[in-house]
C-alpha positions as CSV (number, residue, x, y, z in Angstrom):
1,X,10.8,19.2,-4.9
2,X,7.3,18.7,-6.4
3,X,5.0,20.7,-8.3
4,X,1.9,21.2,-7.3
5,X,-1.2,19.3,-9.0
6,X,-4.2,21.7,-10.2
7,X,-6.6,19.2,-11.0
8,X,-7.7,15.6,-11.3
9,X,-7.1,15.2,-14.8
10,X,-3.4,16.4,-14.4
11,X,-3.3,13.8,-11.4
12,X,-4.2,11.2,-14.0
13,X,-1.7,12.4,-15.9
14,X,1.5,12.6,-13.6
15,X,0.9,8.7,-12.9
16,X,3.4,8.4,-15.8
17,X,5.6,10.8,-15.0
18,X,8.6,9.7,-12.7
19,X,8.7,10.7,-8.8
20,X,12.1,12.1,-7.8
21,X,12.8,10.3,-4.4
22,X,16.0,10.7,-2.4
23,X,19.1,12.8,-3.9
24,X,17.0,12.7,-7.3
25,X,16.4,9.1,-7.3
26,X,13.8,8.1,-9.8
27,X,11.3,5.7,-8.6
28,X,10.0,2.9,-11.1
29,X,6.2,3.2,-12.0
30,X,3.3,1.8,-9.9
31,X,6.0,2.3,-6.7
32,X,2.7,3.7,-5.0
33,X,0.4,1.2,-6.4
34,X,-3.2,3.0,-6.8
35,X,-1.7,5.6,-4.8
36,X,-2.1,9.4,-7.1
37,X,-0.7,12.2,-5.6
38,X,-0.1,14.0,-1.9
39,X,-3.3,16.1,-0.7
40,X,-3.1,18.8,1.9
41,X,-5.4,18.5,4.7
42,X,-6.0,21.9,5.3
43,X,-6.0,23.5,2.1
44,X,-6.8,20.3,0.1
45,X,-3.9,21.4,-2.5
46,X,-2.4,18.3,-4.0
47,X,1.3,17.7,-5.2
48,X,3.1,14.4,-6.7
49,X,4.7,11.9,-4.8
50,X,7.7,12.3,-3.3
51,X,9.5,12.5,0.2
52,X,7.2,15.3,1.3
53,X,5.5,16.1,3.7
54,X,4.1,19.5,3.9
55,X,2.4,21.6,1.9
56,X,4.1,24.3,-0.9
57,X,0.7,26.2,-1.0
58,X,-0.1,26.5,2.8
59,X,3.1,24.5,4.9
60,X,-0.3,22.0,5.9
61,X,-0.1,18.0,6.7
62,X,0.4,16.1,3.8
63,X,-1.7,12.7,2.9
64,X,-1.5,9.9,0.6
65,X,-4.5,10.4,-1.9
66,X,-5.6,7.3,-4.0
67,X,-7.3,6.8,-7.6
68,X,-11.0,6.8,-6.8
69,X,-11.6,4.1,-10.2
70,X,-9.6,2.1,-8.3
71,X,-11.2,-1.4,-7.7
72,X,-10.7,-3.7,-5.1
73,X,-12.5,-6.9,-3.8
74,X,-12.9,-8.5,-0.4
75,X,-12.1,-11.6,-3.1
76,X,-8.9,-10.2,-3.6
77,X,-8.1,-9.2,-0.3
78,X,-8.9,-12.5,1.7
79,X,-6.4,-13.9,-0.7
80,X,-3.7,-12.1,-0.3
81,X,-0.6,-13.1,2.5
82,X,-2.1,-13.2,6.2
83,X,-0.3,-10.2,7.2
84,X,-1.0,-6.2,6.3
85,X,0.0,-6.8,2.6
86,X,-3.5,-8.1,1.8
87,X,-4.9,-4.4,1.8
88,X,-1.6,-3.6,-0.4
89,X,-4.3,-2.1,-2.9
90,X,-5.5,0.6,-0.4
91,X,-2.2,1.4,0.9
92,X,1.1,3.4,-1.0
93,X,3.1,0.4,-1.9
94,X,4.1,-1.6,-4.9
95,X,2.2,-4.8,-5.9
96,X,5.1,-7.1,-5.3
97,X,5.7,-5.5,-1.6
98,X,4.7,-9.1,-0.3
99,X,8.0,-10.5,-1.7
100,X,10.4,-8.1,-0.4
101,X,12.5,-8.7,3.3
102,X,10.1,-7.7,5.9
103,X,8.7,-7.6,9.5
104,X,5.2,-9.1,7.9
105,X,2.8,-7.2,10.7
106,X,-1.2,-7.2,10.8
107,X,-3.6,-9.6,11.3
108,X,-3.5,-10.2,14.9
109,X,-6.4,-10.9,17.4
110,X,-9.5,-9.6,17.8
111,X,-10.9,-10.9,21.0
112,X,-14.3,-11.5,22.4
113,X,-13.8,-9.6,26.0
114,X,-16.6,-11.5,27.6
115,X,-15.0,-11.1,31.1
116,X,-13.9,-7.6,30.7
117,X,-17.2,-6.6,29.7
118,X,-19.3,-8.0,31.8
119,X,-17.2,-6.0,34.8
120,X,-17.4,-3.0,33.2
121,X,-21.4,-3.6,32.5
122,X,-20.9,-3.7,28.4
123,X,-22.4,-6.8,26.3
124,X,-20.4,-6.5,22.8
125,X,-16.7,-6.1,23.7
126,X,-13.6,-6.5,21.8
127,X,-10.0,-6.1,22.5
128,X,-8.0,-5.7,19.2
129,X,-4.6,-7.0,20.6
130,X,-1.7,-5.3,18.9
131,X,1.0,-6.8,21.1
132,X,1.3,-9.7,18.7
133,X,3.0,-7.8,16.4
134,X,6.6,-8.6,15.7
135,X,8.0,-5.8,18.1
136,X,5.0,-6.5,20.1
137,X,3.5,-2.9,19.1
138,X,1.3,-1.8,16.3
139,X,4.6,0.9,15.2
140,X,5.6,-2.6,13.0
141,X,2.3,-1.9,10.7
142,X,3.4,2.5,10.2
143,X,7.1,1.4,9.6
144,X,5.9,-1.3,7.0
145,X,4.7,0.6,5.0
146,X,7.2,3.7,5.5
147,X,10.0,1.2,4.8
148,X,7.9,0.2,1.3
149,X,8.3,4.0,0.4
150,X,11.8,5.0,1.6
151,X,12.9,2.3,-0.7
152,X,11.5,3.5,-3.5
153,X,12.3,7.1,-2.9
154,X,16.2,5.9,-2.8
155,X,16.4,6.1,1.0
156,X,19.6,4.6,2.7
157,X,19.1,4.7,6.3
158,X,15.9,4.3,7.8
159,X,15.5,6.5,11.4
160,X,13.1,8.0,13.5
161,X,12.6,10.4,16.8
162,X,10.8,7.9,18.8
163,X,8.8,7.2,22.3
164,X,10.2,3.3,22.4
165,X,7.6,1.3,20.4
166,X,8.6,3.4,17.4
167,X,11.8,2.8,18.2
168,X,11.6,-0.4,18.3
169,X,10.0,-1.1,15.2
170,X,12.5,0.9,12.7
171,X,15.7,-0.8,14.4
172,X,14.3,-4.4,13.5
173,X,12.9,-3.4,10.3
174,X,15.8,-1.8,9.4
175,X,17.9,-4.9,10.6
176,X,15.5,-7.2,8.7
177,X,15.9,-5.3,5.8
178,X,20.1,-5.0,5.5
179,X,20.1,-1.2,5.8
180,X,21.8,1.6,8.8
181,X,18.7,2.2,11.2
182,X,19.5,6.1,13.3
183,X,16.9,6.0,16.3
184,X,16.7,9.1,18.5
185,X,14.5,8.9,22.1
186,X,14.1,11.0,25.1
187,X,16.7,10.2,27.9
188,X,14.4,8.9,30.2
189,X,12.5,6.1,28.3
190,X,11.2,3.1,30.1
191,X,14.7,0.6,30.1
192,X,12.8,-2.4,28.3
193,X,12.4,-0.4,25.2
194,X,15.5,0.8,25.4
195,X,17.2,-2.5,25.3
196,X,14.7,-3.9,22.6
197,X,15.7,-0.9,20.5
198,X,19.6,-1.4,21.1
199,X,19.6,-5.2,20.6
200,X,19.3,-4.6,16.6
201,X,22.6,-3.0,16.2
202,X,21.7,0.3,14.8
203,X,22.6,3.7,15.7
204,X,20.8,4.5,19.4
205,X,21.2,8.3,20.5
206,X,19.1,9.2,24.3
207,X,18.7,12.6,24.2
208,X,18.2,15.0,27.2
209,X,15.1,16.2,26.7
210,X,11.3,15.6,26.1
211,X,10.0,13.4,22.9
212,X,8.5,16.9,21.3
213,X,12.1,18.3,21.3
214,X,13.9,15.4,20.5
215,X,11.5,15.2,17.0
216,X,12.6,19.1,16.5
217,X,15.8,17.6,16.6
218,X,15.1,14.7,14.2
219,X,13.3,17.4,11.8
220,X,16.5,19.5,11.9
221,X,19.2,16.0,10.9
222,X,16.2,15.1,8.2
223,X,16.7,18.4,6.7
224,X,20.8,18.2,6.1
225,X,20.5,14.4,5.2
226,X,18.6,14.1,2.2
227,X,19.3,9.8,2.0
228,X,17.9,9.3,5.6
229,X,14.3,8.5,5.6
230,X,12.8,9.9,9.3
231,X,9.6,7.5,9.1
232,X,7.2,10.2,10.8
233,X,9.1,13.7,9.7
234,X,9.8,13.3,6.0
235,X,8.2,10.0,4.5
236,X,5.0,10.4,7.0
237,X,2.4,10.5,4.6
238,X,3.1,7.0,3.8
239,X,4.1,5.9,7.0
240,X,0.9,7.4,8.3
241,X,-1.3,4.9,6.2
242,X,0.1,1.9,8.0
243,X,-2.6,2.8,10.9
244,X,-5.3,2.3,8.6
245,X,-4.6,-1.6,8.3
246,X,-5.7,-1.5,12.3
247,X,-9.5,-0.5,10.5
248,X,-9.4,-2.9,7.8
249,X,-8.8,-5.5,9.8
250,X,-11.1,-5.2,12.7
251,X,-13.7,-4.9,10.0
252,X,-13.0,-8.1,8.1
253,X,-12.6,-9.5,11.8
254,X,-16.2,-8.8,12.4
255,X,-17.1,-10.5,9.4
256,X,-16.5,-7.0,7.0
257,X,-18.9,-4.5,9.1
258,X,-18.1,-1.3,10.9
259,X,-18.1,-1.6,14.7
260,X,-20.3,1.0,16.6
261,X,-18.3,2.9,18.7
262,X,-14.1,2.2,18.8
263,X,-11.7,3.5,21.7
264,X,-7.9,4.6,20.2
265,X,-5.3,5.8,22.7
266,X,-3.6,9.2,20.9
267,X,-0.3,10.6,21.2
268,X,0.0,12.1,18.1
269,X,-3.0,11.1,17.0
270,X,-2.3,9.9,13.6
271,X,-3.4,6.3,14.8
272,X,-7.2,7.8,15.4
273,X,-7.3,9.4,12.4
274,X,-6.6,6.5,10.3
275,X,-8.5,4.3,11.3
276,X,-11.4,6.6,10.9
277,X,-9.8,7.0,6.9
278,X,-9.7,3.0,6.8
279,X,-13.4,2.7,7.6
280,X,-14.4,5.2,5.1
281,X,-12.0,3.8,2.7
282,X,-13.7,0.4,2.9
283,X,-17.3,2.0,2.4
284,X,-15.9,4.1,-0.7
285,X,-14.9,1.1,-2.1
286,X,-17.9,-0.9,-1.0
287,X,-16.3,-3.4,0.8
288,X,-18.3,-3.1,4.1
289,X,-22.1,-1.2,4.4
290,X,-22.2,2.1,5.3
291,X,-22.9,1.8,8.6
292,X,-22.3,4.8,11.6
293,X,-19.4,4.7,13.9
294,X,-18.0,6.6,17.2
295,X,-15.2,7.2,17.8
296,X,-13.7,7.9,21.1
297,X,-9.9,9.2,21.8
298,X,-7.8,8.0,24.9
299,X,-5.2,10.3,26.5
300,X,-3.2,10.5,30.1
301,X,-3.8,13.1,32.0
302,X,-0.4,14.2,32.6
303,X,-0.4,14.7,28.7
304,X,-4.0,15.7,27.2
305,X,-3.8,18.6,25.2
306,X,-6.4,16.9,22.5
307,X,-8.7,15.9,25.5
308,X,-8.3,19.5,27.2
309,X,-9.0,21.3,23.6
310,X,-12.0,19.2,23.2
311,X,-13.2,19.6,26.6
312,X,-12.7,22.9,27.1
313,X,-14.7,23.7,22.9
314,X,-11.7,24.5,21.3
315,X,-10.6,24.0,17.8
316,X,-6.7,24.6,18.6
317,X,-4.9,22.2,20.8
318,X,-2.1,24.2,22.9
319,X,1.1,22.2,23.5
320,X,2.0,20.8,26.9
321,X,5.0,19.5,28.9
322,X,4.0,15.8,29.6
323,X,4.1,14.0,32.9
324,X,2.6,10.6,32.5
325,X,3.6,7.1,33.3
326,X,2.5,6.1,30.0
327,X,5.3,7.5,27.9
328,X,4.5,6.4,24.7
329,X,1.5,8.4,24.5
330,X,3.9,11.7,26.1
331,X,3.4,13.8,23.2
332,X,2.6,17.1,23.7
333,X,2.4,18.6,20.7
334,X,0.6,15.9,19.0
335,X,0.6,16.6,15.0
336,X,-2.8,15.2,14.0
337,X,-4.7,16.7,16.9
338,X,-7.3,19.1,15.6
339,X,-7.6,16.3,13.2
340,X,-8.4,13.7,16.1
341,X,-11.1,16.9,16.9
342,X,-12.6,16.7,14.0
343,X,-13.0,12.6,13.7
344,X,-14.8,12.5,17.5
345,X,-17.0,15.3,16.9
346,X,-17.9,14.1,13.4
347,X,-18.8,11.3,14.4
348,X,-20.1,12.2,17.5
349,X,-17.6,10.8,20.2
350,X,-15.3,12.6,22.8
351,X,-11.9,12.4,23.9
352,X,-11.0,11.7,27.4
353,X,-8.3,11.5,29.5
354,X,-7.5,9.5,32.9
355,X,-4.6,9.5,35.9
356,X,-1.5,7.5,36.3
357,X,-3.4,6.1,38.8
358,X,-6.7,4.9,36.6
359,X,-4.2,3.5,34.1
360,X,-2.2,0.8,36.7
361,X,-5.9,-0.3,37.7
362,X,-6.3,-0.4,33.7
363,X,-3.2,-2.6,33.4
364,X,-4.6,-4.4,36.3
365,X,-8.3,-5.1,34.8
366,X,-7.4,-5.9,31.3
367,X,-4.7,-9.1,32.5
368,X,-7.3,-10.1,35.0
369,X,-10.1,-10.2,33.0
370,X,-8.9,-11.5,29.7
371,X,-4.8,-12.7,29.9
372,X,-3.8,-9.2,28.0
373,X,-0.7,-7.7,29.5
374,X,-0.8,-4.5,28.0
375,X,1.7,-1.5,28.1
376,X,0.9,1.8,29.3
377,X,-1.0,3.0,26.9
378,X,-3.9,0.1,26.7
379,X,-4.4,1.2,29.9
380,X,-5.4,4.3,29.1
381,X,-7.3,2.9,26.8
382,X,-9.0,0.2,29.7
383,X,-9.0,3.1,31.8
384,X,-11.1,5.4,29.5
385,X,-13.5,3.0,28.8
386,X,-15.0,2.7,32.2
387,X,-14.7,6.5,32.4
388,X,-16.8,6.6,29.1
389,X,-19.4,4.2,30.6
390,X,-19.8,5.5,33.7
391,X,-19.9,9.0,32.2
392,X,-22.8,8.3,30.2
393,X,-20.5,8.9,27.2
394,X,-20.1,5.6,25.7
395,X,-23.5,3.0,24.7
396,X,-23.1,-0.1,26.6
397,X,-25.2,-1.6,24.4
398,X,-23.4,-0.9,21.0
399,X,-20.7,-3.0,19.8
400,X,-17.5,-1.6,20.9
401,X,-13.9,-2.4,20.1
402,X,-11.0,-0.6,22.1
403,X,-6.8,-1.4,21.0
404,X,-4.3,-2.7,22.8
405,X,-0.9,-1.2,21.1
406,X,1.8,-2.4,23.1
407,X,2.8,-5.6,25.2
408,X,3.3,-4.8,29.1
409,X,6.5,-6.1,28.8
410,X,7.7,-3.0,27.8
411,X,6.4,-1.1,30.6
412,X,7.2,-2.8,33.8
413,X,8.6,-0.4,35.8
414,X,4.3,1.2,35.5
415,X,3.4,-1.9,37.6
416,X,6.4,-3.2,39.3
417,X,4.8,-2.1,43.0
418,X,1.7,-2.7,42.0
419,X,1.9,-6.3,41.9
420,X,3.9,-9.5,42.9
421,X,4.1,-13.0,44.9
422,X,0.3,-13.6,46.9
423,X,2.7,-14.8,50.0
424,X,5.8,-16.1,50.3
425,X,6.3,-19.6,52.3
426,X,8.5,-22.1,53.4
427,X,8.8,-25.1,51.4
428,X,6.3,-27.7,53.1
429,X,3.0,-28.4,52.8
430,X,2.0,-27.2,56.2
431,X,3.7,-23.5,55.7
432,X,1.2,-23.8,52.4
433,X,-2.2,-24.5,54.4
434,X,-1.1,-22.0,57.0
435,X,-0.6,-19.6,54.7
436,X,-5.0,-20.3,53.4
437,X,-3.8,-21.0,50.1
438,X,-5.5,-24.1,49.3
């Protein structure tokens, strides 16, 4: 669809030149805000904007790449809307994106895990609590900012292959937004997030299979229906970006400076990466000091190809058939994994990975600790923590922050014998006392 872009200068250039979007759709100028072209991130060849998403040099990952005279402010950001629209001018979106139907993610709590910390012997803890988003999972910030794009590219249905939070996520935006949502998941997702995917009315189809061939599928339907836009196959460079608002945030949380070390659960991995783009986007632009960070990848054990490859020295990350409680992280061909390799060893971090097992206690830890029910997934990301700590891995000393994606409502069926009533009495006082709970 897109010619490839030889230099800066012709990058410049193509700004006003319009971006064929959907079945030739021409998209109006500044769609993309300070957004400039799509870079490849292994070959670093760069093409215009479009619905693309790999490379016509190499077949690499494509990614959003942004005018470096660009300015922006944390004056201009603080007032902006209290939702992920106040970084609009570091993200792929139109100026006026605040005004158009939306879910309105972002900006939810950073917490101060004295209790947590303290258990697991580190001083400067915080939990950046994701479940607050309107589908109670951080997939509301990606498909944000992938619905911004599809609807300048033309798009007509919005759709996505999908673990459930994902799922979730395009079905309400999609609702929110007056459009046809097509959501495909593995037959044997968790039942919550099935029903909190059906409940929006679009188009719900289980198929039998694992997630990584049910997004071979989805890659396959995106290829014959040029006005769908699958969020993470064909629109994923911009959907992609949506992770970096997790960074921008936790920074201007802290009072706009980098945290020391951060903890990210990976399935794909995209969510890892970006943040690590986020931070440096905010020192580029001089928005927070240029301070070093670590960062650390989380993965289940039944499904760890990233924290196998980077165990075991490698540079390739071999697929694997995942077994895991925590299904949203199942992935096992994760697309930005040699890119999560190169963030943790950059930077000097690791990637770990922890049993079904470890990531119930997680579960367990985080609600007792601090009131956060958290899905699967922040489990494994409770879970590596410790793991880090007692490993020798992670500084308990250094400001840390670790995510929490998901809310545990999603996930019951993880803890369902794990938990429940302390005893169960008649209903008098004296059945109470001789039970010893007073």
């Amino acid at each position: 669809m897109s010619a490839v872009l030889q230099s800066e200068d012709h990058i410049q250039t193509h700004l006003s030149e319009p971006v064929r979007g959907a079945a030739g759709h021409s998209v109006r100028p500044g769609a993309f805000g300070t957004a400039v072209a799509l870079s490849c991130r292994a070959c670093g060849a760069r093409q215009a904007l479009g619905a693309e998403f790999a490379c016509l040099e190499c077949f690499g990952p494509l990614e959003v790449a942004y005018d470096p005279a660009a300015t922006v402010t944390r004056q201009q950001i603080e007032a902006g809307p209290h939702n992920i629209w106040r970084y609009q001018p570091l993200l792929p979106v139109p100026a006026d994106v605040a005004a158009l139907p939306g879910m309105e993610p972002g900006m939810t709590r950073l917490i101060r895990a004295h209790h947590l910390g303290r258990e697991l012997g580190i001083d400067k803890l915080w939990v950046k609590d994701d479940s607050g988003n309107p589908t109670h999972s951080f997939k509301d910030r990606v498909v944000a900012v992938a619905l911004a794009a599809a609807r300048e590219l033309g798009f007509t249905v919005l759709a996505c292959p999908s673990t459930g939070n994902l799922a979730n996520a395009v079905a309400a935006a999609a609702a929110r937004a007056g459009i046809r949502s097509v959501v495909l998941i593995p037959q044997d997702l968790e039942r919550p997030k099935v029903l909190t995917t059906a409940v929006y009315g679009g188009t719900l189809v289980a198929v039998d299979g694992t997630y990584d061939d049910v997004n071979r599928l989805a890659t396959q339907i995106a290829a014959e229906h040029e006005d769908w836009a699958f969020v993470n196959v064909n629109v994923r460079p911009y959907y992609a970006e949506g992770s970096k608002t997790l960074g921008f945030e936790v920074a201007e949380q802290l009072g706009w400076r980098l945290p020391r070390q951060v903890v990210v659960p990976v399935a794909s991995g995209s969510q890892l990466t970006k943040i690590d783009k986020g931070f440096g986007e905010l020192v580029s632009h001089g928005l927070v000091d240029d301070t070093p960070y670590t960062m650390f990848g989380a993965q289940a054990a039944g499904c760890s190809p990233v924290a196998a490859a980077f165990q075991g020295g490698h540079d390739v990350v071999r697929p694997v058939r995942p077994d895991t409680i925590a299904k949203s992280l199942a992935i096992g061909n994760p697309a930005d994994g040699p890119y999560v390799l190169d963030s943790v060893r950059r930077t000097g971090g690791a990637v770990e990975s922890v049993t079904d097992d470890e990531i119930r206690d997680g579960i367990a830890l985080l609600a007792r600790t601090e009131g956060i029910f958290a899905e699967t997934a922040g489990g494994v990301t409770v879970a590596t923590l410790r793991k880090l700590i007692q490993a020798g891995r992670l500084d308990p000393d250094a400001e840390t922050v670790i995510f929490n994606t998901g809310d545990g409502l999603k996930t019951l069926d993880a803890i369902a014998g794990q938990v429940g009533p302390t005893a169960t009495i008649s209903s008098s006082y004296d059945a109470f006392e001789a039970a010893g709970l007073g």
